[in-house]
Each structure stands twice: as C-alpha cells, then as structure tokens.
C-alpha positions in Angstrom: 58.2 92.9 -15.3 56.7 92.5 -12.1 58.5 90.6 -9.2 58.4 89.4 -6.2 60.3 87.9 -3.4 60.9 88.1 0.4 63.6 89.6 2.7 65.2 88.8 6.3 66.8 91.0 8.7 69.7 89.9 10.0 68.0 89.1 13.3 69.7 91.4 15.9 67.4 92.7 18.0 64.7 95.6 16.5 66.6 95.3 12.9 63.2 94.8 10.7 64.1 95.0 6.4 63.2 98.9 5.6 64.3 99.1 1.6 64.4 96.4 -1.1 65.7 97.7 -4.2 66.0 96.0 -7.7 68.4 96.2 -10.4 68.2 95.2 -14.0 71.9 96.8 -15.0 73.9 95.2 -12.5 73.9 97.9 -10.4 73.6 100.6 -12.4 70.4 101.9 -11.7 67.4 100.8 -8.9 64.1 100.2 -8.4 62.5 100.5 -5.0 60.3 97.8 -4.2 56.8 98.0 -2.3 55.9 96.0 0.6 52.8 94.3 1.2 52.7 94.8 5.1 54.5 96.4 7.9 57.8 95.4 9.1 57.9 93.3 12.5 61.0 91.8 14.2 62.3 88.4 13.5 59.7 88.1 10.2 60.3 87.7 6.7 59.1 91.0 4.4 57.5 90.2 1.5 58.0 92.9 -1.6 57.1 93.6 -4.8 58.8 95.6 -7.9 58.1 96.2 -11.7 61.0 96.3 -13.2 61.8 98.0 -16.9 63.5 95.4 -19.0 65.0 95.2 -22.1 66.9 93.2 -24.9 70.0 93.7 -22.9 68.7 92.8 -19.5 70.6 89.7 -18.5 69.9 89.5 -14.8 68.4 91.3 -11.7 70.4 92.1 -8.7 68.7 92.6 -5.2 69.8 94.2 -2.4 67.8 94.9 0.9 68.7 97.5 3.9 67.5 97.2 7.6 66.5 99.5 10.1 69.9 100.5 10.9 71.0 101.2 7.7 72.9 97.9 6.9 72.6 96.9 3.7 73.7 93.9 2.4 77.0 94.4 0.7 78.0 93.3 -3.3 80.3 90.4 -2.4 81.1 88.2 0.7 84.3 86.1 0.7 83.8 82.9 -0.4 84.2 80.0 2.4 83.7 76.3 2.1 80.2 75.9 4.3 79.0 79.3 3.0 78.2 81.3 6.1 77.5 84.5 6.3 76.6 84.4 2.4 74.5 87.9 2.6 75.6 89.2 -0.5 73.3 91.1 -3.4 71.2 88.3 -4.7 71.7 87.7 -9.0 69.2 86.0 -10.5 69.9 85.2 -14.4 67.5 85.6 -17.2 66.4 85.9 -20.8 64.3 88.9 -22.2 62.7 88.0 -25.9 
C-alpha cells in the first residue's frame, strides 16, 4: 500500500525532518519513506511509503527523526491540554 503524509520539525533553529519511517507490525519492522523535495527550515516535509501488508496488519505506526537525530519517541505522558503530544503516530486499519 502506498501512503502518504507530512512531517514537522520540532522548529528549533536548523532542525529540518531527515527520516520518516513506517511500520505495519507495531514496531517490529520499518519502512523508509521518500520525500518528494528537499528539507528547508520551519517547513512541513511531505513523504511517501509503500508499505507490505497483510491479513494481520492492524495499524501503521510512524515515526520521523530530524537533523539532529531526535526522533520522536513511542509514548509522551498523557496531560489534560495535550502538549507536547510528539509521540509515534497509529493510525488503525482493516486489510481484506
């Protein structure tokens, strides 16, 4: 399956998004994603992945790394007004 999406450095200064990857085993394995331009500060980075599925596949999991090697961790405490909710992004789904 091919998808798509967008990522967002966290906006420091000179952090541009350098890795998307995708996951369709919670974790278990990745995909790296393409980009369709060049990174530049402060902008959004569109990407693209095909991802193997199968009858199992219940969601993908994305995770994205910037320029300084941050990536995005698995879980973020929970708080009331969600700040700082940079967690892996799950998105459910239903292979037939």
């Amino acid at each position: 399956l091919r998808v798509r999406g967008y990522a967002l450095a966290s906006g420091l200064p000179g952090r541009t998004i350098e890795r998307v990857e995708v996951s369709p085993d919670q974790g278990q394995t990745w995909v790296a994603a393409q980009f369709d331009r060049d990174a530049a500060a402060y902008c959004w980075r569109l990407w693209s992945a095909d991802v193997p599925l199968n009858a199992a596949t219940t969601e993908l999991t994305v995770r994205a790394t910037d320029s300084a090697g941050e990536m995005q961790p698995e879980t973020v405490a929970w708080n009331l007004k969600g700040y700082m909710f940079n967690a892996w992004h799950q998105t459910p789904l239903q292979v037939k």
